[in-house]
VOPA-322482 format. One record per residue: z, y, x of N, C-alpha, C in turn. Coordinates in steps of 0.1 Angstrom, whole numbers, plus 5000, padded with zeros to 4 digits. Atoms other than C-alpha are relative to their C-alpha. Layout:
N
ZYXZYXZYX/...
! end
This chain:
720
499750135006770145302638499650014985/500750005016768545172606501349894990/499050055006771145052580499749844985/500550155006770344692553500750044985/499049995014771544792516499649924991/500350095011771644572489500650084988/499749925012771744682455500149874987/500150085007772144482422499450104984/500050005010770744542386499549954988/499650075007771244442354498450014988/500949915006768244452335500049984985/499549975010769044582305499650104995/500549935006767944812279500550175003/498949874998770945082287499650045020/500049954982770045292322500649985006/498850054990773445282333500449885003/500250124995772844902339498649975006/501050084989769544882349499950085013/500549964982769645152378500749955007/499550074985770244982413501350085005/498449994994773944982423499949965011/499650074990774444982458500849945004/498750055002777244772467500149945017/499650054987776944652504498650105009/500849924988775544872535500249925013/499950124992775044652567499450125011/500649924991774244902597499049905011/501050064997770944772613499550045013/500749974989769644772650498549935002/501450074997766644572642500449905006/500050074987767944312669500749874989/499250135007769644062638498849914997/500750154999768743692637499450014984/500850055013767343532609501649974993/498050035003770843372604501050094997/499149945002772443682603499450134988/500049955013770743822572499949864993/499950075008770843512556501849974997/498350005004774843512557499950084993/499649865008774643852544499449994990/501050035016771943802510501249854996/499150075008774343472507501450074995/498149965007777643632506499950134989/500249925013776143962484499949944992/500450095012774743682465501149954991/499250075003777643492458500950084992/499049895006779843842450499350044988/500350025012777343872422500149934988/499650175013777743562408501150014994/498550005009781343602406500350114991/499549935010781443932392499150004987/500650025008778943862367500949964985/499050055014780443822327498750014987/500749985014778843802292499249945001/501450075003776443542296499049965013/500949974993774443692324500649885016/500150114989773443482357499050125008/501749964988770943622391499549894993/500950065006767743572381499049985016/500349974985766443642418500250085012/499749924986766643822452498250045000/501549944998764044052455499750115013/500449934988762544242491499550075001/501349934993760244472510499349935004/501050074995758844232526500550025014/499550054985760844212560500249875003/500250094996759743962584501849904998/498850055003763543852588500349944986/499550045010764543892556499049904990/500950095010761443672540500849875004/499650154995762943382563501149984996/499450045002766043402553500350004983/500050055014765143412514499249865002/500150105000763243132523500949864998/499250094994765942932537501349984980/498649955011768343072503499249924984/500649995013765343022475499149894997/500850144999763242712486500749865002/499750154994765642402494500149864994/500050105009765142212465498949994988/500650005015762842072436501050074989/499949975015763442222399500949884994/499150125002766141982387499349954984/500550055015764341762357500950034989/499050065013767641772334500250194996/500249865002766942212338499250074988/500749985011766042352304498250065007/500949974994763742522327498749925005/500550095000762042212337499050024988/501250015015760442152300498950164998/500849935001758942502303498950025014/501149984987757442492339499449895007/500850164993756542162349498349974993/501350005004753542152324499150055009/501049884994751842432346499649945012/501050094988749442202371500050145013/499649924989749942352407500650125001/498749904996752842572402500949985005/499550024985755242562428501249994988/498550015006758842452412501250035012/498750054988761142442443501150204998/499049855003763942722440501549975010/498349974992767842832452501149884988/498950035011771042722437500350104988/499849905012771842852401498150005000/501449885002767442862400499650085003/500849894996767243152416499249995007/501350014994763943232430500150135013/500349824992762743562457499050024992/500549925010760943802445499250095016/500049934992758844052463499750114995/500349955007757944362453498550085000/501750045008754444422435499250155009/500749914998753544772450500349975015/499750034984754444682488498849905002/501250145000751944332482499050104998/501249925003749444612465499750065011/500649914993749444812494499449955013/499950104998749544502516498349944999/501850035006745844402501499850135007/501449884998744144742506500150005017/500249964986745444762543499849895008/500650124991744344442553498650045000/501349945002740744562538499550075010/500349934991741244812564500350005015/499950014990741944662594498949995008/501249984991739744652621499049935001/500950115000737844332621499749974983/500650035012737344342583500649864996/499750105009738044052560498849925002/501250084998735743752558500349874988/499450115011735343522527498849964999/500750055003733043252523498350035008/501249984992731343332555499250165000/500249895004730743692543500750075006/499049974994732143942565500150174990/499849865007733444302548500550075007/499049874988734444592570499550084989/499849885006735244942557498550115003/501349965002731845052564499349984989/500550125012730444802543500550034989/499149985015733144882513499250154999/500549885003731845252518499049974997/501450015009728345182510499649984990/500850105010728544982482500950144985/499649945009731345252467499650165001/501149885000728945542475498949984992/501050085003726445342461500249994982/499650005014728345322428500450124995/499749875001728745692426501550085008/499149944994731745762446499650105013/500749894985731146082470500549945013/499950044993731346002501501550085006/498849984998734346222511501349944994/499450115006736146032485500349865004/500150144992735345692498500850025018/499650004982736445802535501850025001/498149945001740245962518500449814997/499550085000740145612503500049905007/499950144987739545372534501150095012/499149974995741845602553501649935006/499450084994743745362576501150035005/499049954992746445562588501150114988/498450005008748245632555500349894992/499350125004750145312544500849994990/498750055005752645392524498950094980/500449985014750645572493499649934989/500650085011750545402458498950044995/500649915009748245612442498749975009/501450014986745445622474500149814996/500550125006745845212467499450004990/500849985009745445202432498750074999/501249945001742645382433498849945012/500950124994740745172464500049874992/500250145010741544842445499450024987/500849975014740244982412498950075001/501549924995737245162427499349835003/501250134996736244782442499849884985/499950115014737344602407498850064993/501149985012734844812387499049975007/501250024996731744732411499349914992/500350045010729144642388499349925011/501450054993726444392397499350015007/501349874993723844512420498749984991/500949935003720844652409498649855006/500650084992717644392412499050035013/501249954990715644582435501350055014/499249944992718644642457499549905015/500650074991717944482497500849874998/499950135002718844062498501449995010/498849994995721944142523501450104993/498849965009723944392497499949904992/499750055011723244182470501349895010/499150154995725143852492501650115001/498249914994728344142503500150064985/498950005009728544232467500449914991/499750105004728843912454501349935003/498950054995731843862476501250154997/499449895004733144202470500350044979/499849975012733144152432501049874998/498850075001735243852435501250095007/498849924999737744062453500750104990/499749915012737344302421500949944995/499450115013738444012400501650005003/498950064995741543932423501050174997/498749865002742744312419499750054989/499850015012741744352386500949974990/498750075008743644142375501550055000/498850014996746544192395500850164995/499849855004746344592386500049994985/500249995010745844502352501649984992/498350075007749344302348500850135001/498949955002751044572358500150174997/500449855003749244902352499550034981/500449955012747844842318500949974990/499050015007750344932292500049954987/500250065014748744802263500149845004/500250174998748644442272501349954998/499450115001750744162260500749995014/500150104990753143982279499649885004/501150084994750943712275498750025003/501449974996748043882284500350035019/499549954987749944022315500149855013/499850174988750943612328498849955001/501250064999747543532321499050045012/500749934991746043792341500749955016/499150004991748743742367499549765009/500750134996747543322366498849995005/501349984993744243432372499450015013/499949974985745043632403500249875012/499550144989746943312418499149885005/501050094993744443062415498950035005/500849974991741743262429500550025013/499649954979743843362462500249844999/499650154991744842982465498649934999/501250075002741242912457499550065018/500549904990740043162485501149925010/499150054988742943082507499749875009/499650104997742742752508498449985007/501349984989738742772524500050095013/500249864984739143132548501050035003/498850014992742943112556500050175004/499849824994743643452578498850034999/501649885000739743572576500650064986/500249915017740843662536501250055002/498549904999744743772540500949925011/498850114995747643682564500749924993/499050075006750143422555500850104999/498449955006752743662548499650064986/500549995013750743832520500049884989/500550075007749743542508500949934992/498550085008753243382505500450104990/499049915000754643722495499349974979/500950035018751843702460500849914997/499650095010752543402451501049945000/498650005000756143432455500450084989/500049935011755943722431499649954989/500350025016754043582406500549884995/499150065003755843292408501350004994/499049985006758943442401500150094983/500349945013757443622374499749904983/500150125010757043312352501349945001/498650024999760543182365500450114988/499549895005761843502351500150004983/500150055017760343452316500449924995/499450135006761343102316501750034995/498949995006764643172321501050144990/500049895012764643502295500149914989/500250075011763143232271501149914996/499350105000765842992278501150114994/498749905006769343302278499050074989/500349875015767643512249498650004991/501150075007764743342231499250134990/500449865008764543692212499650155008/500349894996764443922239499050065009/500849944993762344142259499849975013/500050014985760944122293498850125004/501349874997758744422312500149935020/499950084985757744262346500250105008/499949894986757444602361501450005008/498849964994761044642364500649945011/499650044992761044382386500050025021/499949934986760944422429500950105006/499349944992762444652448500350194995/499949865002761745032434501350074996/499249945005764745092416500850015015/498949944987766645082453499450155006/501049924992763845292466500350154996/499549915011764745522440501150105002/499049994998767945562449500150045016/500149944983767145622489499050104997/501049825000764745922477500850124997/499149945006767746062458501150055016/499350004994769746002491499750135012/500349924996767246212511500350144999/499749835006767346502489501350084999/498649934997771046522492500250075012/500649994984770546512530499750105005/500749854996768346852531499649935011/500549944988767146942566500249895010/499150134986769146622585499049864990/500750075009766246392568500849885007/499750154995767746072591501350004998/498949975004770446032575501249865007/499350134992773245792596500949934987/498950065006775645512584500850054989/498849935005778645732574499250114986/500249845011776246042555498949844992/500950075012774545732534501149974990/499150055006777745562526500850134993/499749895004778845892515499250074986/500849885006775946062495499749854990/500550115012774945692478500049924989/498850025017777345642450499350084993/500649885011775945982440499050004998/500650034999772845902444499549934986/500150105010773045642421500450044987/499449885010774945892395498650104996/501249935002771846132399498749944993/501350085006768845852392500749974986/499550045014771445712361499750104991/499849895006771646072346498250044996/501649965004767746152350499349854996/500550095010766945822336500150004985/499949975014768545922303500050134999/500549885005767346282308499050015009/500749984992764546272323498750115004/500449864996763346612315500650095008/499149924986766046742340499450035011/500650074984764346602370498950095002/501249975000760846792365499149885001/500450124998759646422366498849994990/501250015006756146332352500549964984/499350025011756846312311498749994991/501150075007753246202303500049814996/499950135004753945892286499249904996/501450075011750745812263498649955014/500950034988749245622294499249924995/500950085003745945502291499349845011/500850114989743945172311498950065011/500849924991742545232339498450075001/501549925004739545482340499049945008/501650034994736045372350500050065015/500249904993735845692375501550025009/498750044991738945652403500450105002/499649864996739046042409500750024989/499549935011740746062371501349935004/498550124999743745802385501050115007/498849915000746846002390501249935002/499050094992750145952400500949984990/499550065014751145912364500149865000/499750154998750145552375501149975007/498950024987753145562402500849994988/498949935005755445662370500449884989/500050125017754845332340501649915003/498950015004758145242329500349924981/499750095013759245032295500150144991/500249895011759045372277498850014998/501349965001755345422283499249834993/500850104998754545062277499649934982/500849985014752545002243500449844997/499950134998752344572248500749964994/498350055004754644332229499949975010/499550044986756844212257501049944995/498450155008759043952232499449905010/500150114997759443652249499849884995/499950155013759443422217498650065000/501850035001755343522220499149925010/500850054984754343352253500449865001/499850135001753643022257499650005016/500449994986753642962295499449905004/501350114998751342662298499050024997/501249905007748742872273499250105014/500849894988748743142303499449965005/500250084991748742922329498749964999/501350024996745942732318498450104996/501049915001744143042306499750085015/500349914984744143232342499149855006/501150134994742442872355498950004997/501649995007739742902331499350145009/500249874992739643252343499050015013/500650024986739443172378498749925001/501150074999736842912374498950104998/501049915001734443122360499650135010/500549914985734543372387500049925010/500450124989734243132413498549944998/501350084999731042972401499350164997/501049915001729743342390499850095019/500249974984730443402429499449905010/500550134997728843062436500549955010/498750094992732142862451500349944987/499650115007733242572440501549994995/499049975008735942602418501049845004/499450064993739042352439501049934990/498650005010741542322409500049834996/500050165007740541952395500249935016/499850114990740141812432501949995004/499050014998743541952444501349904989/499350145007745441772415500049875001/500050134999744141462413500349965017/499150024988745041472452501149985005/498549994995748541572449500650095012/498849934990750941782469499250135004/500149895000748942082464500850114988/499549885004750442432450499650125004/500649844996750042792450500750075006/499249984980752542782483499849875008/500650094993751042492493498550005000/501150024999747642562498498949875010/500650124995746642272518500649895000/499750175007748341982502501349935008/499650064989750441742519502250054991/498649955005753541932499500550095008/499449864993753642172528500250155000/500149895000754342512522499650115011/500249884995753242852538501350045006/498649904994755842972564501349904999/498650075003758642712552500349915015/499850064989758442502584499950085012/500249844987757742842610498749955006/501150024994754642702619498650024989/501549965006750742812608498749884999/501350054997748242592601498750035002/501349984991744842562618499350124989/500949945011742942892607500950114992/498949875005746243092593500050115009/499649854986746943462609501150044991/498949885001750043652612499450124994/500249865005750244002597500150055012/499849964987749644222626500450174992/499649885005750844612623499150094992/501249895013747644782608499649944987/500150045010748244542582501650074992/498149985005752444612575499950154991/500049905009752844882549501550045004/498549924993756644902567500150065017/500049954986756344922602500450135005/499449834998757345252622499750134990/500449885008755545492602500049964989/499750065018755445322571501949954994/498550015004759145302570500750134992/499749865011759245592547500150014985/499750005007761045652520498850054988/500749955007758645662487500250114993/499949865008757946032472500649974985/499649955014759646152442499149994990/501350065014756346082421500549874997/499950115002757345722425500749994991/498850055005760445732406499450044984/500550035012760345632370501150014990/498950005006762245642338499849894992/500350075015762945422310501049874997/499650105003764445132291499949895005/500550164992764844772303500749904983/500050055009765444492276502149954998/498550095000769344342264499549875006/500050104997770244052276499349935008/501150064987768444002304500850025015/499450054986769243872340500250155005/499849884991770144102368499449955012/500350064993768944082398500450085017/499349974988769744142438499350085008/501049994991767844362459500250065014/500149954985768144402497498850075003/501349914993765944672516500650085007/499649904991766144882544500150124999/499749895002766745222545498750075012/501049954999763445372553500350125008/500049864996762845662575499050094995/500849915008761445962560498150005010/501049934993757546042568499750115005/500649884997757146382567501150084986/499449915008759346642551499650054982/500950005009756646652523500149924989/499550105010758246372503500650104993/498949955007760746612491499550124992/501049955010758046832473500149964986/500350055014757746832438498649964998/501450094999754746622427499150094987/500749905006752446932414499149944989/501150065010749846692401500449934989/499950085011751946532380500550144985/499949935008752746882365499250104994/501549975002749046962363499849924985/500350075014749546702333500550024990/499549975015751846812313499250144991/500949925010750646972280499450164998/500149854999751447342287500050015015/499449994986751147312322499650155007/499649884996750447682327501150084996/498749944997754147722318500550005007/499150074991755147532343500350105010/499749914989755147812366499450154996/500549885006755048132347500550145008/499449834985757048372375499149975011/500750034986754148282399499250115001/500849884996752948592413498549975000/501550025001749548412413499449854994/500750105006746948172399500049905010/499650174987748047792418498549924993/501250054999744547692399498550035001/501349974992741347632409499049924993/500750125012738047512391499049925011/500550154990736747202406498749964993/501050075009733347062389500150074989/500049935014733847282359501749944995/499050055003737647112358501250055008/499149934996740947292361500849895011/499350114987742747122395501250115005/499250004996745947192407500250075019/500149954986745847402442500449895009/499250104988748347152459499449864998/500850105005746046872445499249985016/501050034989743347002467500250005013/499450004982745247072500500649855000/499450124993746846702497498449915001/501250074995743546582493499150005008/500849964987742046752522500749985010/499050074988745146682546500349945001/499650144997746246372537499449905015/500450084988743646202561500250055006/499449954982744346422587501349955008/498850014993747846302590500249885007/499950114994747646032609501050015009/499149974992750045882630499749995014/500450014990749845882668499949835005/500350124995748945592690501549945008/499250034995752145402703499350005019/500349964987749945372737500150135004/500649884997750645652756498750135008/500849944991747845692776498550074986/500749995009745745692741500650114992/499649885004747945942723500150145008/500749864991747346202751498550004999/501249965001743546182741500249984983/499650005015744346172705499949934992/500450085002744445862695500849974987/498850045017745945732657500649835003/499350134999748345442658499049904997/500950105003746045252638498450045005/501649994994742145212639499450144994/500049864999740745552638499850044988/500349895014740045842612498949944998/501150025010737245732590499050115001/500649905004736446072585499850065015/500549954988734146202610499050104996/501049885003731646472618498649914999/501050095004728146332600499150025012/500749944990725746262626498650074996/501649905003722746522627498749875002/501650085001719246362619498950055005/500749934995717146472641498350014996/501950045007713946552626498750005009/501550024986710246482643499250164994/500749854998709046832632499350044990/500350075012706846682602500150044992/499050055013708246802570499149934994/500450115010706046552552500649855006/500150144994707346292575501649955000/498150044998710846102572500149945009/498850104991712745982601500549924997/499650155002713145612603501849995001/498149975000717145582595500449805001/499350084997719145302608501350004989/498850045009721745172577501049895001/498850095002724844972570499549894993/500450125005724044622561498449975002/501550054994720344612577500149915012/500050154990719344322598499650105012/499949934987719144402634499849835009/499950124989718244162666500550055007/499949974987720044122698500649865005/499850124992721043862722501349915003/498850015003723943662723500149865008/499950114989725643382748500349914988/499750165005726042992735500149935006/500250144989726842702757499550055015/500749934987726042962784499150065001/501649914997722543042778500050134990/500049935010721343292760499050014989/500750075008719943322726499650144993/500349885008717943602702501249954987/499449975011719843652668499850094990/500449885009719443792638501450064995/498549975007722543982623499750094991/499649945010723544212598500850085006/498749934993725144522608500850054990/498949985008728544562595500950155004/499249834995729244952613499450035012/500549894989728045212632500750085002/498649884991730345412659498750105006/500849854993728845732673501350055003/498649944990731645882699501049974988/499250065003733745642683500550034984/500049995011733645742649498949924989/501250105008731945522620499050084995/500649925006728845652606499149944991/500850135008726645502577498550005002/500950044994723845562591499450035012/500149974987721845682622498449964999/501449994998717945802632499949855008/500050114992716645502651499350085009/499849964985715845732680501250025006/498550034996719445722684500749915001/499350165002720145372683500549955016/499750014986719545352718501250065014/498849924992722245642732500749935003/498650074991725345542753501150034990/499050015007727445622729500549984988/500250095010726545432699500549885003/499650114999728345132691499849914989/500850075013727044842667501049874995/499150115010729244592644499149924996/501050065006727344282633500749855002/499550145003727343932619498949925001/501150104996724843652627499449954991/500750025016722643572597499649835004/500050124996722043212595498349974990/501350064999717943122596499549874995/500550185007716042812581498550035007/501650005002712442732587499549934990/501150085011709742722567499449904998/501350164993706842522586500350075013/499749994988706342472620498750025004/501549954996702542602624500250145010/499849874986703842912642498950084998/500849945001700743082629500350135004/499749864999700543462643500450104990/499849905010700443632614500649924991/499450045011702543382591501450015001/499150005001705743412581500949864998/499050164997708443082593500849974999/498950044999711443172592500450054989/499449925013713843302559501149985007/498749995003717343382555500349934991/499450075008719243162538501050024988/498849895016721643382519501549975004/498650034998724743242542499850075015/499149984987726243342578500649915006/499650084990727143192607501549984998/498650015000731043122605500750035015/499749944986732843292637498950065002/501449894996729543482643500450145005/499549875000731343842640500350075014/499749924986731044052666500550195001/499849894999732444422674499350075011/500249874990731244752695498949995012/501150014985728144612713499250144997/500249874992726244892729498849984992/501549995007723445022710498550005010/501250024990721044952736499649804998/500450185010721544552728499549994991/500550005015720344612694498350074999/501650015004716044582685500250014985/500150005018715444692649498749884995/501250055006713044482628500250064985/500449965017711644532591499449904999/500450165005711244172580499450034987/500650025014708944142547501249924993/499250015011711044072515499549934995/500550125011709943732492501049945002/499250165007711643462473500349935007/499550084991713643272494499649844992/500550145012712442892486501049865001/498950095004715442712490501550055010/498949904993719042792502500850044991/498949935011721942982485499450104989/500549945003719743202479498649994994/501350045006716743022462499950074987/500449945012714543162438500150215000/499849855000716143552448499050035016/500749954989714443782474500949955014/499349964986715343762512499150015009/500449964988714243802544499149885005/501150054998711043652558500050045019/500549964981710343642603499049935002/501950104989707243552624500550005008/500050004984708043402657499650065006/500849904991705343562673501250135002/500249885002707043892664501649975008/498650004995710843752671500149955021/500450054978709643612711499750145001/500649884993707943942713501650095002/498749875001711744162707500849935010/499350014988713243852727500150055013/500849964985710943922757501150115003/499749874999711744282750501650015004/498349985001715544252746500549955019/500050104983715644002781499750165011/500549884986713944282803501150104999/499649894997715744532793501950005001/498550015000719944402790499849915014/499950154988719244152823501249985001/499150044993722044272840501150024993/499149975012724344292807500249874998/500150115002723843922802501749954994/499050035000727343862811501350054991/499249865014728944152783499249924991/500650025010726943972759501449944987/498850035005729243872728499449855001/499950095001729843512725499649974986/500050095012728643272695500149825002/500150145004729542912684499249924999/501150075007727242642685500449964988/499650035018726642542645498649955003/501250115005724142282630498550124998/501349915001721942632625499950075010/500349904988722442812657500749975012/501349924996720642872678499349904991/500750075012717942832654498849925007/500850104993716142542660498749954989/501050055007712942382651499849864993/500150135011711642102623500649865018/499550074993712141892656501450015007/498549924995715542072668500250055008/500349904984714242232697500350154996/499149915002716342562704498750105004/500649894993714242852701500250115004/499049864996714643232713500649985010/499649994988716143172744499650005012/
! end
């Protein structure tokens, strides 16, 4: 049995008010309604309110992100517009498509910022990849481009690693590996350049969002700005590719956070016009805090029941209070002088897990922030990445429309989730997206935990969350790398019969550095199927990391082996309306005995146990002379929409080497792309026909579209 605690704190300058006070334990079978945590967050709520004195009010209810419990903050924090006669009113209403609707007393939900972070990277890594603006991105794809930008490839495979969920540090460092992607290169092939054009707007979206809350020099008006930025690009995005770009629960979950993150200020600005605000402190961590503390009491009986929580969690809370105002006690990371994020993702440490209002450089008065200034600075923001990713920036139509927001992405005044129904094009969160689910229900490591001051006079706030089950005994380790940073850190362990370091690139590393960085991926969790975890199967979509396939050489050494890559065009055959049709695609991953590989000889293309990922490239013609030797058809520089296909058999797939020129009109006009001869695409049809006959029926399916099957200046279907 899993237990529901709520905690409250005050956030306030003095520790012994801001660390999370547990004050209600609710023993949990998973099996409660929606209804029956929404009694419970009202009546903690309410016992807040009353004992509340000096001024202070709830400023919000903040979560993990449980399905239940989102519904029933919904039901607690959405039932009403922003009351005009609300001092708060004069400060938020200015702000064009910001959502006003709130609880009684104003309060808002809250979610918390590193759960949503982790939330992004593991959608990136689901199975079917992401898709924006007709652009599909799988984790093959992300490896190339961040190999491509100097990241080693073992590096790149620890950070797409699908089967650990709960690490901050393994995020940060994927989201800031894709935020720095620079431009491409002009000579680079006409299908990277299109995937990093869509992959540098994602930069933008986690840039930002890592920026608000990782970089300690920044303003708090630099922090809401950045944070406005974030919002109107996901509602920009959102509101065209729905579930292809994130589930609706993320989606709500953002811009529920950053929403309340301007609430929050407003009503700072309004009680204490003088005082401080540090956004970090807001979400969930400080409970989290407090259930890491509960383990370690625990020892050896890590699942700790009902009775040994309500027992050990008072003290608990005694223990985090004490090493907040000594927080050299703890062994806790005591690198303070934090810098912005580094260029190079291998220097990112778990010093980032630690930023706290001690470390934080920024003013963070509230009498500096003009919240209509941010607001419409993050717009500008957004605009300009939007047209430098060439989308149309949505922000002027939705207004003059009406009844859009940034929880109403499709107008009409309807919110995301508020009515339990999806509109056309929305997706659920499924489990290889959830950062809680069974295995991810694990309490965060003792790196996580943080120290430091919170501001006077500032709200308090509520936070329900479940009581995590441990991952792996390994939590309860001291976090070595964070004592690789301190100044003398070969005092740190001066009775150690031996040397714990080791030199790395010419750079002193931490022994337990390198063993978590070489085991981490291995730990995956098993497959809930049983028939799949007796052949050793991982809950989620597989290990990344696999054995490289051998390249078999022709004997030659002057001669190189034609290599099959990640993001090369590829033909094969594909059903429409029944018949069948040639295609061109783009392959988006290569499986070899079910492991991804980034590339592959093309005498091996053909094996039985190659498998091919790909997306349908969407064709134009040039002229309709059909000449033998001329080239008719280009690439357009877009994709099919639904095109995406998984795991066809490398025997369906004909390589071509299309000539490279100036595309002459299209998304793509004026830049290189891809050039075809009929002659040459009938000849691979032929080829492909003879040889898949009796496959016909396994073929993947595609959509008729105004471009495909690609038709001629008269609209006659060719390739089939």
């Amino acid at each position: 049995m899993q237990a529901t605690v709520i905690g409250a704190s005050i956030l306030s300058n003095d520790p012994s008010n801001y660390t999370t006070k547990a004050f209600a334990i609710s023993g949990s079978c998973k099996m409660e309604s929606v209804e029956d945590q929404e009694r419970l967050i009202r009546s903690a709520s309410s016992a807040v309110h009353d004992t509340l004195q000096n001024g202070l009010r709830l400023y919000c209810i903040a979560s993990d992100g449980d399905s239940r419990r989102r519904r029933a903050l919904i039901s607690i924090t959405l039932p009403r517009e922003l009351n005009p006669s609300s001092k708060l009113y004069e400060l938020l209403s200015p702000l064009p498509l910001f959502n006003l609707r709130c609880g009684e007393n104003d309060v808002t939900c809250d979610f918390d910022w590193k759960h949503v972070f982790k939330r992004f990277r593991n959608t990136l890594l689901r199975q079917k990849g992401i898709e924006i603006d007709n652009v599909s991105i799988s984790t093959s794809v992300i490896k190339a481009h961040l190999v491509s930008n100097g990241i080693s490839s073992l590096m790149a495979d620890v950070l797409l690693d699908p089967n650990d969920k709960q690490d901050v540090v393994l995020m940060v460092k994927l989201l800031h590996a894709i935020a720095v992607l620079p431009p491409p290169n002009p000579d680079v092939q006409p299908l990277t350049k299109a995937t990093r054009r869509i992959l540098r707007l994602l930069g933008h979206i986690y840039a930002n969002l890592l920026k608000a809350y990782l970089d300690v020099n920044l303003s708090l008006n630099d922090q809401l700005a950045h944070l406005s930025t974030a919002a109107h690009l996901i509602l920009a995005i959102y509101n065209q590719d729905k579930g292809n770009f994130i589930p609706v629960q993320t989606c709500f979950d953002v811009m529920s956070m950053i929403k309340n993150v301007f609430f929050s200020v407003a009503k700072t600005q309004v009680d204490n016009p003088e005082g401080l605000f540090w956004i970090i402190l807001l979400g969930t961590d400080g409970l989290e805090k407090v259930f890491g503390k509960v383990r370690t009491m625990v020892g050896n009986d890590t699942h700790a029941d009902q009775l040994q929580l309500t027992n050990r969690i008072d003290g608990a809370v005694q223990c985090v209070n004490i090493l907040e105002n000594h927080p050299e006690w703890g062994g806790q990371s005591q690198r303070l002088n934090l810098k912005p994020l580094p260029g190079d993702v291998t220097e990112i440490s778990a010093t980032y897990d630690h930023i706290n209002p001690k470390s934080w450089k920024g003013d963070v008065r509230v009498s500096n922030v003009v919240l209509s200034a941010c607001w419409s600075s993050g717009r500008r923001s957004a605009e300009l990445v939007l047209q430098e990713a060439e989308m149309s920036p949505p922000f002027e139509r939705m207004i003059q429309t009406g009844g859009y927001d940034i929880l109403s992405p499709f107008g009409q005044s309807k919110m995301m989730l508020v009515d339990g129904t999806l509109f056309a094009g929305e997706e659920e969160e499924t489990e290889e997206e959830h950062d809680l689910g069974s295995s991810a229900n694990a309490v965060p490591q003792s790196s996580s935990e943080q120290q430091g001051n919170l501001p006077d006079n500032s709200p308090s706030q509520a936070t329900p969350a479940t009581v995590p089950e441990p991952s792996s005994d390994a939590d309860l380790e001291p976090d070595f790398d964070d004592a690789a940073g301190i100044t003398d850190a070969r005092n740190f362990s001066t009775k150690a019969p031996y040397d714990p370091w080791v030199l790395v690139d010419g750079k002193k590393v931490h022994k337990a550095t390198v063993l978590r960085l070489y085991s981490n991926p291995l730990a995956a969790s098993d497959s809930k199927d049983r028939l799949k975890r007796v052949r050793g199967f991982s809950q989620y979509n597989e290990n990344v990391i696999g054995v490289p396939t051998a390249v078999v050489s022709s004997g030659n050494p002057n001669e190189v082996d034609d290599i099959l890559c990640v993001q090369d065009p590829a033909l094969t055959l594909v059903r429409c309306n029944k018949k069948v049709f040639l295609a061109v695609f783009q392959i988006l991953g290569i499986r070899v005995d079910g492991k991804n590989v980034q590339s592959l000889p093309v005498t091996h293309i053909h094996e039985p146990n190659v498998r091919i990922n790909g997306q349908v490239m969407k064709l134009g013609i040039l002229n309709n002379s059909h000449q033998p030797d001329a080239a008719d058809w280009e690439w357009n520089g877009s994709f099919e929409a639904r095109a995406t296909f998984q795991n066809i058999e490398g025997h369906w797939v004909e390589l071509i080497n299309p000539v490279v020129q100036q595309a002459s009109r299209g998304r793509n006009s004026g830049q290189d792309t891809y050039v075809f001869r009929t002659a040459e695409l009938r000849a691979i049809a032929a080829l492909l026909q003879e040889r898949i006959d009796s496959d016909f029926h396994r073929l993947p399916g595609v959509s008729q579209s105004p471009s495909f099957p690609y038709r001629s200046v008269e609209g006659e279907c060719k390739f089939h």
